[in-house]
C-alpha positions as semicolon CSV with decimal commas, in nm:
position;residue;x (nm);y (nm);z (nm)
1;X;0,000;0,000;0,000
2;X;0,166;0,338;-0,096
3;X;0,113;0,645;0,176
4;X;0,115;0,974;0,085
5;X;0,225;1,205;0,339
6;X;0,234;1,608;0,338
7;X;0,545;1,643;0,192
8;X;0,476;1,427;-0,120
9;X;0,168;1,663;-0,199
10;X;0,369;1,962;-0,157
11;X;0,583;1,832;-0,358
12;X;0,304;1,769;-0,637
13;X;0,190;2,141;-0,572
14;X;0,524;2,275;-0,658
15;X;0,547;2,095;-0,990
16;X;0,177;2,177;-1,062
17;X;0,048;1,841;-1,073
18;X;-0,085;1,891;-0,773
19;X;-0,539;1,805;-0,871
20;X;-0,845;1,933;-0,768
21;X;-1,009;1,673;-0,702
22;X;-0,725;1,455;-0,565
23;X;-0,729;1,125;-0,740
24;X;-0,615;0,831;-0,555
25;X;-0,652;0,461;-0,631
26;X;-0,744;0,161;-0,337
27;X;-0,368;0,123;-0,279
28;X;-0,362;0,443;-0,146
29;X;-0,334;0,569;0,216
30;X;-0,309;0,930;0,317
31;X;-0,155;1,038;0,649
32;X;-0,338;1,226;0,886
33;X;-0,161;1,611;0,764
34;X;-0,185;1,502;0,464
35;X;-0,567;1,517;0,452
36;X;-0,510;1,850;0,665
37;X;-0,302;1,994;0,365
38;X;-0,598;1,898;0,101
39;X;-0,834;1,984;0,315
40;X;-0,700;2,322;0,430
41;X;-0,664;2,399;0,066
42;X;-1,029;2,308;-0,029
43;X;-0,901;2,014;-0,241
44;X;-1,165;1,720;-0,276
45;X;-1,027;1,343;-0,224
46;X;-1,173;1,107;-0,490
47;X;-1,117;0,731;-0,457
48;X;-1,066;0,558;-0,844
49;X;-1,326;0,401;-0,917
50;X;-1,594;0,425;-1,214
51;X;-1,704;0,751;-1,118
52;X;-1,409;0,911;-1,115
53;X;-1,312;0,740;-1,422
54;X;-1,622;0,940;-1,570
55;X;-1,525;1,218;-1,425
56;X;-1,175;1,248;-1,557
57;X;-1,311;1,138;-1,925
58;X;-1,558;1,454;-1,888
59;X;-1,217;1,636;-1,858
60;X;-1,015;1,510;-2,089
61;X;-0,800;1,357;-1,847
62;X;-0,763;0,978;-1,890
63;X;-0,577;0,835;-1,600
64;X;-0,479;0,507;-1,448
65;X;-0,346;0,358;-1,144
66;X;-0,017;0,210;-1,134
67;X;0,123;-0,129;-1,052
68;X;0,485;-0,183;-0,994
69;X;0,550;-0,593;-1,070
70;X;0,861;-0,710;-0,972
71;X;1,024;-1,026;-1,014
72;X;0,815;-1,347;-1,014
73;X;0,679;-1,704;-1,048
74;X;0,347;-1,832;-1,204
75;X;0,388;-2,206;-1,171
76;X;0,185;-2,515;-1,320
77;X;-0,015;-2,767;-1,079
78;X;0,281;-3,008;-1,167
79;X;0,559;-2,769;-1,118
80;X;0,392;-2,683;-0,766
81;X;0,420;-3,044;-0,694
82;X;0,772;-3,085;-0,820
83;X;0,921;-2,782;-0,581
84;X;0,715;-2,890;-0,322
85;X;0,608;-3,210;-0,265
86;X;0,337;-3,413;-0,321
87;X;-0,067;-3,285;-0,348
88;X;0,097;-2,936;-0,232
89;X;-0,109;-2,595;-0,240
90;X;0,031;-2,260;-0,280
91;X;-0,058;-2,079;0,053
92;X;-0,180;-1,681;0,009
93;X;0,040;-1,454;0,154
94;X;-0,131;-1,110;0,010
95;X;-0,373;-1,013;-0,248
96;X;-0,305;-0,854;-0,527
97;X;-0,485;-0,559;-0,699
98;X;-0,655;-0,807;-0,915
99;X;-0,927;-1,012;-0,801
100;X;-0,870;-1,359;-0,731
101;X;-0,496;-1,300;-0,765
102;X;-0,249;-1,359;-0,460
103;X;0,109;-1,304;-0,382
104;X;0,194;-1,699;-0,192
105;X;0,412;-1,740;0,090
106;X;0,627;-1,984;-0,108
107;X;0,950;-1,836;-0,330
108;X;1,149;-2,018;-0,521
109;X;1,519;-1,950;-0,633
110;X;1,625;-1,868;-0,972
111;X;1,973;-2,022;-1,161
112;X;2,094;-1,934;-1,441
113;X;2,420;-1,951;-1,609
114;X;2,585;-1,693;-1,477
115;X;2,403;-1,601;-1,116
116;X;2,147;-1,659;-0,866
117;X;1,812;-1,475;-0,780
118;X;1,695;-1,585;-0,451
119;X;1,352;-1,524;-0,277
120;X;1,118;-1,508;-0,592
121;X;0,804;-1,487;-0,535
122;X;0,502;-1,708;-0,658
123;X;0,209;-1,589;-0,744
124;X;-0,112;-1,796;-0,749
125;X;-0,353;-2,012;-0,793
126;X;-0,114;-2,253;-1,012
127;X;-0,162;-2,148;-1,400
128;X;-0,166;-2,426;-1,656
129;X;0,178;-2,347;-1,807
130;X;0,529;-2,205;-1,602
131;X;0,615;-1,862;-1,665
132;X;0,920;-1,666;-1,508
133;X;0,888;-1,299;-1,513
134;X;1,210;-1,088;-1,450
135;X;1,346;-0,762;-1,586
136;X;1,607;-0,708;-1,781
137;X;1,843;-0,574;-1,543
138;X;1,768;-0,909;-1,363
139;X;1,862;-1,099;-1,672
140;X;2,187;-0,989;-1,680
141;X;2,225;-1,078;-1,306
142;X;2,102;-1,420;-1,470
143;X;2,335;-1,428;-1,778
144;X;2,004;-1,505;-1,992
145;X;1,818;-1,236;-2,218
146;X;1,420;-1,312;-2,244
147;X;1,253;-1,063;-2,488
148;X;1,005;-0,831;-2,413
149;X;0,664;-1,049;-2,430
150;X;0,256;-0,997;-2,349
151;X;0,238;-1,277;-2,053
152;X;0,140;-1,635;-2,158
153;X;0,371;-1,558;-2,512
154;X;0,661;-1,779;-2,394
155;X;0,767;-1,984;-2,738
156;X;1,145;-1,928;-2,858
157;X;1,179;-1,741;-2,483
158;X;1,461;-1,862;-2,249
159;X;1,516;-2,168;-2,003
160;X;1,590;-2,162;-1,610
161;X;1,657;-2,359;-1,292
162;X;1,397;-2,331;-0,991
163;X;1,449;-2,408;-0,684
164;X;1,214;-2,508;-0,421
165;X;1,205;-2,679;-0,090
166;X;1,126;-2,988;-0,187
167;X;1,352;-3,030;-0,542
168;X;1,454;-2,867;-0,868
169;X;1,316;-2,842;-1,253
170;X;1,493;-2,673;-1,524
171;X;1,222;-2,544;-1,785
172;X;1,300;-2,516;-2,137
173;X;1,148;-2,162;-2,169
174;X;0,924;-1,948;-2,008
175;X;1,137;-1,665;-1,905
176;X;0,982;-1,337;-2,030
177;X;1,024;-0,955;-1,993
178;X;0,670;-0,823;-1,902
179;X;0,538;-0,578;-2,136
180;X;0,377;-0,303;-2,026
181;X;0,034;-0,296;-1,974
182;X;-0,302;-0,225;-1,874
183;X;-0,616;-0,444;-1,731
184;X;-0,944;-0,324;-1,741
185;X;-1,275;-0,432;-1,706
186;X;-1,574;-0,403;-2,016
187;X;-1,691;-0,093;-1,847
188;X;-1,367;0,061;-1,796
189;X;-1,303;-0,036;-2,145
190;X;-1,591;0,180;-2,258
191;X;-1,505;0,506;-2,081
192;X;-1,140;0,505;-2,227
193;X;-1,326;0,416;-2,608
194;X;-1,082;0,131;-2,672
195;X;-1,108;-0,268;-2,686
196;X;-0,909;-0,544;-2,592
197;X;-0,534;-0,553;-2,779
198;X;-0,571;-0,175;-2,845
199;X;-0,255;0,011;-2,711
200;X;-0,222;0,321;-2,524
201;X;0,007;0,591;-2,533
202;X;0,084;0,649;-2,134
203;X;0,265;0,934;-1,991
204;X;0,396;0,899;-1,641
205;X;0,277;1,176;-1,389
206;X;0,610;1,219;-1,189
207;X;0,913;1,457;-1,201
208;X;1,031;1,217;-1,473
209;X;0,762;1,265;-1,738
210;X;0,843;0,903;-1,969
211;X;0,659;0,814;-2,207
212;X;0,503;0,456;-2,214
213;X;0,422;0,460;-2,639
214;X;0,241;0,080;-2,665
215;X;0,064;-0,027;-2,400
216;X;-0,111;-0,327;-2,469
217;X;-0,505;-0,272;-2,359
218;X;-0,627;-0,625;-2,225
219;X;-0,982;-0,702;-2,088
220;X;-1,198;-0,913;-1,902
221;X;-1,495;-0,921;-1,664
222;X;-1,290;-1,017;-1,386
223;X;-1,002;-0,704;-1,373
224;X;-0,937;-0,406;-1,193
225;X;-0,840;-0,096;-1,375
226;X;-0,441;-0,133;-1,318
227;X;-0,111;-0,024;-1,492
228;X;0,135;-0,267;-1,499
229;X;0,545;-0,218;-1,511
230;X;0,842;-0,379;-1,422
231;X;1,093;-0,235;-1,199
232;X;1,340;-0,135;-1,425
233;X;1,032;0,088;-1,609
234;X;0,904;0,241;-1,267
235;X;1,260;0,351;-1,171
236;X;1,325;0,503;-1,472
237;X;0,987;0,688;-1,451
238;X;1,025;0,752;-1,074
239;X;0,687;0,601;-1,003
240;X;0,574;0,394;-0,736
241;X;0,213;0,142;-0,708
242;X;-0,033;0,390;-0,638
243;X;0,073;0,677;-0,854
244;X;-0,091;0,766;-1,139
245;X;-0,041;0,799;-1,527
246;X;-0,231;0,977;-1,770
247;X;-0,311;0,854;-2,124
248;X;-0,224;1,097;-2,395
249;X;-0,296;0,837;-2,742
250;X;-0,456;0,541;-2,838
251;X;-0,321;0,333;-3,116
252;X;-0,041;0,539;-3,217
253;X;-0,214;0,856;-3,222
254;X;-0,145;1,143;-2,991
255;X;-0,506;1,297;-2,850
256;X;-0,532;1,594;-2,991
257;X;-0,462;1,927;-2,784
258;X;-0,784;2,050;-2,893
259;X;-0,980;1,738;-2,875
């Protein structure tokens, strides 16, 4: 959960990004002066949700929450078994901003030619196929370079070692570079006028203003409106989960400043 305190808003004011309203997502948690700033100021605190979707649409403000991923472990049934033992079940440690989702208490460790990542986390429930999800500063930690892939795209990707308590298995490929993203539900969907596999042109709302040019628009009933990154992407754009972006283009095409 990110806070907020009084000093990160004054920050915001002095670099005039600083909104009335005050957008914050469910990750969010301001500190007691820090609702004293807003509300000394007049400033409104709105919690993301569908309304406040609608009303940043009505101002030509698209924006979306973030969600910082780092390194991790999506494992099949068997591979659970394998690392684990017999009839093992991946036990929930946190959930995650999208429903059903969970962080596990179980991590595994990572080898790969050249170096060691220990403590990975595993996400759950168990997924039909293994996938590995690092960055690419990890990689090089590794000595392997996985490509930049949409998640479940794993052919021609990397092989690695995993560790568990319980034994080893050394997968053929699966090791993938996350690319960027976005999941939203149908109705989010609608306010932002795009479909699934659209992309959006996402600019980050920090004192490093990067660009995110393809983000890949995926959909389904069962996500929350979230902005997902790796940790290489999130440094670079000094953001944090719980910050915001704000989409400028769709599909290669800046909005227009007039629009």
């Amino acid at each position: 959960m990110a806070v907020i305190t009084e000093t990160y808003l004054r920050s915001e004011m002095l670099k005039g990004t600083l909104s009335n309203p005050y957008f914050i997502s469910h990750q969010h948690r301001l500190t007691p002066a820090a609702q004293d700033f807003l509300r000394d100021r007049g400033i409104k605190i709105e919690v993301m949700g569908s309304n406040s979707i609608r009303t940043i649409a009505k101002s030509k403000e698209l924006r979306i929450p973030v969600g910082v991923s780092n390194r991790h472990v999506h494992l099949s049934h068997h591979e659970v078994e394998v690392l684990f033992g017999k009839g093992y079940e991946l036990t929930p440690y946190r959930s995650l901003s999208q429903p059903g989702q969970f962080a596990a208490e179980e991590t595994v460790t990572l080898v790969g030619p050249k170096g060691v990542l220990s403590k990975v986390r595993i996400l759950g429930p168990a997924r039909e196929l293994t996938q590995v999800e690092i960055s690419r500063t990890d990689g090089f930690t590794l000595g392997i370079h996985p490509p930049v892939r949409l998640s479940g795209s794993i052919e021609g990707t990397p092989g690695i070692t995993l560790v568990g308590k319980a034994g080893s298995i050394t997968i053929s490929q699966g090791v993938i570079v996350a690319k960027s993203h976005v999941h939203m539900s149908p109705n989010d969907a609608k306010e932002f006028n795009v479909k699934d596999g659209d992309r959006l042109i996402v600019q980050a709302i920090s004192d490093r203003s990067i660009i995110f040019p393809e983000v890949v628009v995926r959909v389904n009933e069962r996500f929350t409106l979230d902005f997902h990154i790796d940790t290489d992407e999130a440094n670079a754009a000094n953001l944090k989960t719980g910050d915001f972006v704000k989409v400028i283009g769709r599909n290669g095409e800046p909005f227009s400043v007039n629009a």
